[in-house]
C-alpha positions as CSV (number, residue, x, y, z in Angstrom):
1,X,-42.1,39.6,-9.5
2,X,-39.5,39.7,-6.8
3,X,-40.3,37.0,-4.1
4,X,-39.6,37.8,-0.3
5,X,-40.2,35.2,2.5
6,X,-42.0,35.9,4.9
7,X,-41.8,34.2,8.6
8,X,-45.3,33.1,9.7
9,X,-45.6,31.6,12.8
10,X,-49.6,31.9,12.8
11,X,-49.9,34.1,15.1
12,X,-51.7,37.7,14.3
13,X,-48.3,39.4,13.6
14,X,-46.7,37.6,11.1
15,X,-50.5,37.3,8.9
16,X,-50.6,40.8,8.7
17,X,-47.0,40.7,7.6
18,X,-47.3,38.5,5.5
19,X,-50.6,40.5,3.9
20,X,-48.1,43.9,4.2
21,X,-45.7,41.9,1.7
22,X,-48.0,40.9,-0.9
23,X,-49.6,44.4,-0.9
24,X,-46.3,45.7,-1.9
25,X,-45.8,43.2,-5.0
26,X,-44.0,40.3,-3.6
27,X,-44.5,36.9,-4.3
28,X,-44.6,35.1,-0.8
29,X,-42.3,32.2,0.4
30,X,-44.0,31.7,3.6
31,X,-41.2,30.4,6.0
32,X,-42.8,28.4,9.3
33,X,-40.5,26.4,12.2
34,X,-41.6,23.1,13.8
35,X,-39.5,23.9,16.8
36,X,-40.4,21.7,19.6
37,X,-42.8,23.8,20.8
38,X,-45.8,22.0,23.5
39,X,-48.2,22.3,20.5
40,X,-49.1,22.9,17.1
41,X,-52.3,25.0,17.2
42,X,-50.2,28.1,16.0
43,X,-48.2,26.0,13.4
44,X,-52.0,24.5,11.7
45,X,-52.7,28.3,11.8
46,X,-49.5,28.9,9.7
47,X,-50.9,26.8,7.2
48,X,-54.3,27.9,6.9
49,X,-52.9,31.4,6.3
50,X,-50.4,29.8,3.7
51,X,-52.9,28.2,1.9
52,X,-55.6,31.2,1.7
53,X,-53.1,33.6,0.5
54,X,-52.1,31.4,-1.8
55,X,-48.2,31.8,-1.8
56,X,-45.5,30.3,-3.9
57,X,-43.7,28.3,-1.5
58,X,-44.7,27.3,2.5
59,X,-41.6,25.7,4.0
60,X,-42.1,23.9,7.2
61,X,-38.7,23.6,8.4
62,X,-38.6,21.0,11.6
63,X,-35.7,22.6,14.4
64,X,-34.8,20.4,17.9
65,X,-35.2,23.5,19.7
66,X,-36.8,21.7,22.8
67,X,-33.9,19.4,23.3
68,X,-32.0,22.3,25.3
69,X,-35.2,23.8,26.6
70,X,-35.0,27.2,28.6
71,X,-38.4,28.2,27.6
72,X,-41.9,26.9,28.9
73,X,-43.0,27.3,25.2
74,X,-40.8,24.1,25.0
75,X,-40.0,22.5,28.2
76,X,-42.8,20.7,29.5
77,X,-40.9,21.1,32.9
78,X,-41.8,24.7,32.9
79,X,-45.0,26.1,33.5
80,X,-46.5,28.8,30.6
81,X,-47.3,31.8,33.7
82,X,-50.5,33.3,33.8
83,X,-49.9,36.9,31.6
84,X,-49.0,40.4,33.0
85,X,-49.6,43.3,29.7
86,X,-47.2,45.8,32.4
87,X,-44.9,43.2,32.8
88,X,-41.0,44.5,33.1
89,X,-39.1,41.2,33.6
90,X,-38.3,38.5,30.6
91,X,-41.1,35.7,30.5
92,X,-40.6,32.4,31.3
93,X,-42.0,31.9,27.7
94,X,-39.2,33.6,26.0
95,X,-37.2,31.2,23.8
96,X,-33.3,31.5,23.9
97,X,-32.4,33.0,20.6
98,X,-35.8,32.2,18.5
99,X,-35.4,35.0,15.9
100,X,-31.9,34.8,15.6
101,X,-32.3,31.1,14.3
102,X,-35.2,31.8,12.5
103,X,-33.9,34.7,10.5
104,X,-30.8,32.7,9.6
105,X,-33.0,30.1,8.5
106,X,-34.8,32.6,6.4
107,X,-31.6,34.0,4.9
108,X,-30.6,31.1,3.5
109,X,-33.9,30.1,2.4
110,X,-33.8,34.0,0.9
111,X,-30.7,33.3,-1.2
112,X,-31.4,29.6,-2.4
113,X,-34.5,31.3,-4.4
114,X,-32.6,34.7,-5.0
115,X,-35.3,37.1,-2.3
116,X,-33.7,39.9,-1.4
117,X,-36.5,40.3,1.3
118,X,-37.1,38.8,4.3
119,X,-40.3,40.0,6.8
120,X,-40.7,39.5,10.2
121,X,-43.3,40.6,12.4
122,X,-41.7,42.0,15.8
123,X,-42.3,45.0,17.0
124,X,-40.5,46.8,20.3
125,X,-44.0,48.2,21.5
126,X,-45.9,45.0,22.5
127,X,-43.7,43.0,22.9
128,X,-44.0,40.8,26.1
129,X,-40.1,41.3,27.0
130,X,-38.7,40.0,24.5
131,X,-35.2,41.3,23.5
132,X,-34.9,39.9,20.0
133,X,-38.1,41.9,19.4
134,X,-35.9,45.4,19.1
135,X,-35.1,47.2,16.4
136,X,-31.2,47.5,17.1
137,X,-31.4,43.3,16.7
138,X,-33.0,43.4,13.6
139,X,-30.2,46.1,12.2
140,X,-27.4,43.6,13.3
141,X,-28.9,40.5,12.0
142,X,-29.4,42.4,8.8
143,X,-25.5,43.6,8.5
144,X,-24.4,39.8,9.7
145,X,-26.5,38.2,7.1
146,X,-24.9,40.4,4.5
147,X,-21.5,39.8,5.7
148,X,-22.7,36.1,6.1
149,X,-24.5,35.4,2.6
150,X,-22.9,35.3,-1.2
151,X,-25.6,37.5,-2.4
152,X,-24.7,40.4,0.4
153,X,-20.9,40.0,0.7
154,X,-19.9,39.2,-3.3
155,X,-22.9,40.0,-5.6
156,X,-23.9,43.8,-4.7
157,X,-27.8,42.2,-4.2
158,X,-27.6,43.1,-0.3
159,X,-30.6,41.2,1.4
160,X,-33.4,43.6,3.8
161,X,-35.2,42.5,6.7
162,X,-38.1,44.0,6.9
163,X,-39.9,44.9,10.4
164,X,-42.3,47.1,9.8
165,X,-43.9,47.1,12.8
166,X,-41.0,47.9,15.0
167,X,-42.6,51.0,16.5
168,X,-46.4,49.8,15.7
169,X,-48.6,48.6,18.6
170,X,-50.9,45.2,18.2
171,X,-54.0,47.8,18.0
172,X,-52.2,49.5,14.9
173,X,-51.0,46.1,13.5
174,X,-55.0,44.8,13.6
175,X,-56.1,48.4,12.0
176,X,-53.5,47.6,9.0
177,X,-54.8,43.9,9.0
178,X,-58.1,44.8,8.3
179,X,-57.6,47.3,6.0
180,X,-55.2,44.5,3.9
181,X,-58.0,41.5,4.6
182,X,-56.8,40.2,6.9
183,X,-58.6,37.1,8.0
184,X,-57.5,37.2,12.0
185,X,-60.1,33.9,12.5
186,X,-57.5,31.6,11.2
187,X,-54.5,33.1,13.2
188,X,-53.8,31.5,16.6
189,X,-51.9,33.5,19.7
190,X,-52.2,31.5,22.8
191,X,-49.3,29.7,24.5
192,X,-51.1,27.0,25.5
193,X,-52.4,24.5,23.5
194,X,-55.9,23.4,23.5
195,X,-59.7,24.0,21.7
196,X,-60.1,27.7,22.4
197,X,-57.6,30.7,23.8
198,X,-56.7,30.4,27.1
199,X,-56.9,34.0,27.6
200,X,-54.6,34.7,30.5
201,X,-51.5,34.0,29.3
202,X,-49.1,37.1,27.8
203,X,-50.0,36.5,24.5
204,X,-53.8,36.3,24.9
205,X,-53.9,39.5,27.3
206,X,-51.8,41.5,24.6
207,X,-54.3,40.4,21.9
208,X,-57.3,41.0,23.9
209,X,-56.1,44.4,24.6
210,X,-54.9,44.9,21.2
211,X,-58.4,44.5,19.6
212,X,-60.4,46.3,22.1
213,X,-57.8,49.3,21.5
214,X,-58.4,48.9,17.4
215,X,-62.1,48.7,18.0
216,X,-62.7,45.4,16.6
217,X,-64.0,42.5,18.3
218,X,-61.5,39.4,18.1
219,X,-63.3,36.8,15.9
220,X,-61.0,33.5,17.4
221,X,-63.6,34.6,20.1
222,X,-66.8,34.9,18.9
């Protein structure tokens, strides 16, 4: 079977992703980041969903990224803002560069085990902001990790990142989810850390409104 890894952050995006990729025949190296970030409710979450879908490989790879800050996700300095779902401006919660270091990470991780698939959950919809969320990103980092990799510049085995939710909303993501299984209990969205959602920050609001759009009630709520 050809493997693909798979970035799972725990949240509801990348489970459903990750789901997506096995439906289609992969064998999973799930691929999670201990960045700095305030806490680890989401990472835990990234485990639970490793462990239930029972993939080959969950790396767990540890990144500094709160040592330069310029995100409230991981400078305690900075606080996470209550959320805004019409919000035009970049939130304070956006972290400088995030999935271009993850999906480098993930290319190398790709080639060491010889995937020619990577999956990442973004989409350009619902998207709180962010600009490495957008489709013309995710073309670029594809072509620079092909210029950038043995495999894509010397081997002819070229190496595809897969969004395929660029142009889905969170209500269409959950609607997918549950037709693949999807166990949204064990997935965790909030910025802040603590027992239960906070549900005001960006995250929370976007999920909230995501489920009631699907239909579904949100069972990290019930």
């Amino acid at each position: 079977m050809a493997k693909a890894v798979v970035l799972l952050s725990g949240g509801l995006d990348s489970a459903v992703a990750l789901s997506l990729a096995k439906s289609r025949g992969f064998e999973i190296i799930a691929l999670s980041f201990d960045y700095g970030q305030r806490h680890n409710r989401e990472l835990n979450a990234a485990r639970e969903i490793a462990k239930k879908a029972v993939v080959i490989q969950h790396q767990v790879v540890s990144l500094n990224m709160n040592s330069w800050g310029g995100s409230s996700l991981t400078d305690e300095n900075l606080d996470i803002e209550d959320g805004n779902v019409n919000r035009s401006d970049i939130p304070t919660t956006y972290v400088p560069a995030r999935n271009m270091i993850f999906l480098s990470v993930a290319a190398s991780v790709a080639e060491a085990n010889g995937a020619q698939d990577i999956f990442i959950g973004v989409s350009q919809v619902d998207y709180s902001g962010y600009v490495d969320c957008r489709q013309e990103f995710i073309d670029a980092m594809e072509k620079a990790v092909n210029l950038g990799t043995v495999m894509g510049a010397e081997q002819n085995l070229p190496i595809k990142i897969h969004a395929p939710f660029t142009n889905l909303t969170k209500a269409e993501e959950i609607k997918l989810g549950m037709e693949l299984g999807v166990d949204f209990d064990l997935t965790w969205s909030c910025y802040r850390g603590g027992e239960k959602p906070c549900e005001t920050c960006d995250s929370c609001l976007l999920r909230a409104k995501a489920f009631e759009e699907a239909g579904y009630e949100d069972p990290a709520l019930c």
